[in-house]
C-alpha positions in Angstrom: 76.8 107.1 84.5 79.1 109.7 85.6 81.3 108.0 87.8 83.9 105.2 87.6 81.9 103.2 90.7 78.4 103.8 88.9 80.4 102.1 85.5 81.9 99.3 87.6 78.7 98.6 89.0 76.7 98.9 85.8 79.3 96.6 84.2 79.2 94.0 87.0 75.3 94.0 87.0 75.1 93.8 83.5 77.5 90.5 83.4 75.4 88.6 86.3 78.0 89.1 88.8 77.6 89.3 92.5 80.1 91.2 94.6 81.9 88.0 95.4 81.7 86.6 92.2 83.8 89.5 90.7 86.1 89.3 94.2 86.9 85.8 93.5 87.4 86.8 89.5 89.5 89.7 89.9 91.3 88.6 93.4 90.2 91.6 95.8 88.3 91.8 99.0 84.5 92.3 99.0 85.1 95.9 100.9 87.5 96.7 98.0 84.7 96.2 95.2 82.1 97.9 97.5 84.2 101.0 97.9 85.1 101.0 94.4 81.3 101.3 93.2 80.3 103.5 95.7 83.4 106.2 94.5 85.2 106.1 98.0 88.2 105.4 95.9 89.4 104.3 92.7 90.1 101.0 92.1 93.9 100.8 91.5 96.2 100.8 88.4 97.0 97.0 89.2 94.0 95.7 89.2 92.2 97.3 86.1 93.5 94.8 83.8 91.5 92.4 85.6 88.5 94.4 85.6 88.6 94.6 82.1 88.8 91.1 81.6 86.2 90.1 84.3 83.8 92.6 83.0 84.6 92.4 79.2 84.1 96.1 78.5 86.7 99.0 77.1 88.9 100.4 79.9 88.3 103.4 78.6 84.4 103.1 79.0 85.4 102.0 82.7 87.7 105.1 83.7 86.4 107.7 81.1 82.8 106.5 80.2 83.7 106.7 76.2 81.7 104.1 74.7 84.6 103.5 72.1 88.1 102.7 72.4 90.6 105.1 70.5 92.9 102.8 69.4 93.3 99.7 70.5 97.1 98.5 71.6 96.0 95.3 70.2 95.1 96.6 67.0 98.6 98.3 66.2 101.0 98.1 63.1 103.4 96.6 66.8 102.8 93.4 67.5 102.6 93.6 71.3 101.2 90.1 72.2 103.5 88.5 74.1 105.5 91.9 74.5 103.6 93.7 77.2 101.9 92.5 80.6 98.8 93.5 81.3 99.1 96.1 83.7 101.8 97.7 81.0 99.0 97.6 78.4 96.6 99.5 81.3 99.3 101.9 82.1 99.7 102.7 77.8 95.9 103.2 77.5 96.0 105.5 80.4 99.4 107.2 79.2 97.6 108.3 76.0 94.9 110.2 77.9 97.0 112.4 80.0 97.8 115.5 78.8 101.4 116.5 77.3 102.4 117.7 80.7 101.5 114.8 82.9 102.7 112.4 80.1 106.0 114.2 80.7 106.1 114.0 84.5 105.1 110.2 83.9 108.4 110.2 81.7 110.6 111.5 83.9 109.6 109.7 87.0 109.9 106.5 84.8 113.3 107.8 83.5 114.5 108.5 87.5 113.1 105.5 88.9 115.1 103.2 85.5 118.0 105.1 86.8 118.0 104.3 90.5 117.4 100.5 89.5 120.2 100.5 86.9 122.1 101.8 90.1 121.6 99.3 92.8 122.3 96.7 89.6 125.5 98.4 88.6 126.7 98.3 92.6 126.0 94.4 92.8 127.6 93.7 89.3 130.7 95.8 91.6 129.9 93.5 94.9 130.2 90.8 92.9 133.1 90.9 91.3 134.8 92.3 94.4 133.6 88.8 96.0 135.1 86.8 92.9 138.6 89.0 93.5 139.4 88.4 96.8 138.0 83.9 96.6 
């Protein structure tokens, strides 16, 4: 199984799942699924956690097709239950298999998008207070 559809598929077969049964598991369309298994395109970042889950296999296994997970975020010295949503666990197991170059753009368009948020929150702190000024 070279491919991430050929996996999904392998997985979803090997659960007992029909398309719709995984659809209704994982909340996507039919088409979605379909595509996804036939390798017209990769199933997004947001939805891999539920794949996981639905399918009970290794995300790595699922994007990578490495029968064993490197290190699991669950297994730690951190803590992270309760800490991290799933789709920020996903996007930590997928952080750690990009090389030091893409980890670095990943870094820096976190680090620019933080900043533009932290922007539009400092100018309504400045709208707000400008409202409690002139009432």
């Amino acid at each position: 199984m070279n491919t991430i559809g050929q996996r999904l598929k392998a997985a979803r077969e090997n659960r007992g799942y029909t398309h719709r049964q995984l659809c209704r598991l994982v909340g996507i369309e039919r088409n979605h699924l379909i595509a996804f298994e036939k390798d017209f395109c990769v199933p997004p970042i947001s939805i891999l956690p539920a794949l996981k889950n639905a399918l009970n296999c290794p995300l790595n296994w699922l994007l990578y097709g490495e029968s064993t997970e490197i290190e699991p975020l669950e297994s730690n010295s951190i803590d992270t239950s309760g800490l991290l949503s799933p789709e920020e666990t996903c996007l930590l197991s997928i952080l750690r298999f990009l090389d030091d170059s893409d980890r670095q753009c990943v870094y820096e368009l976190a680090d620019l998008l933080y900043r533009k948020t932290q922007q539009i929150h400092d100018l309504g702190n400045i709208a707000t207070a400008d409202l409690h000024r002139h009432t």
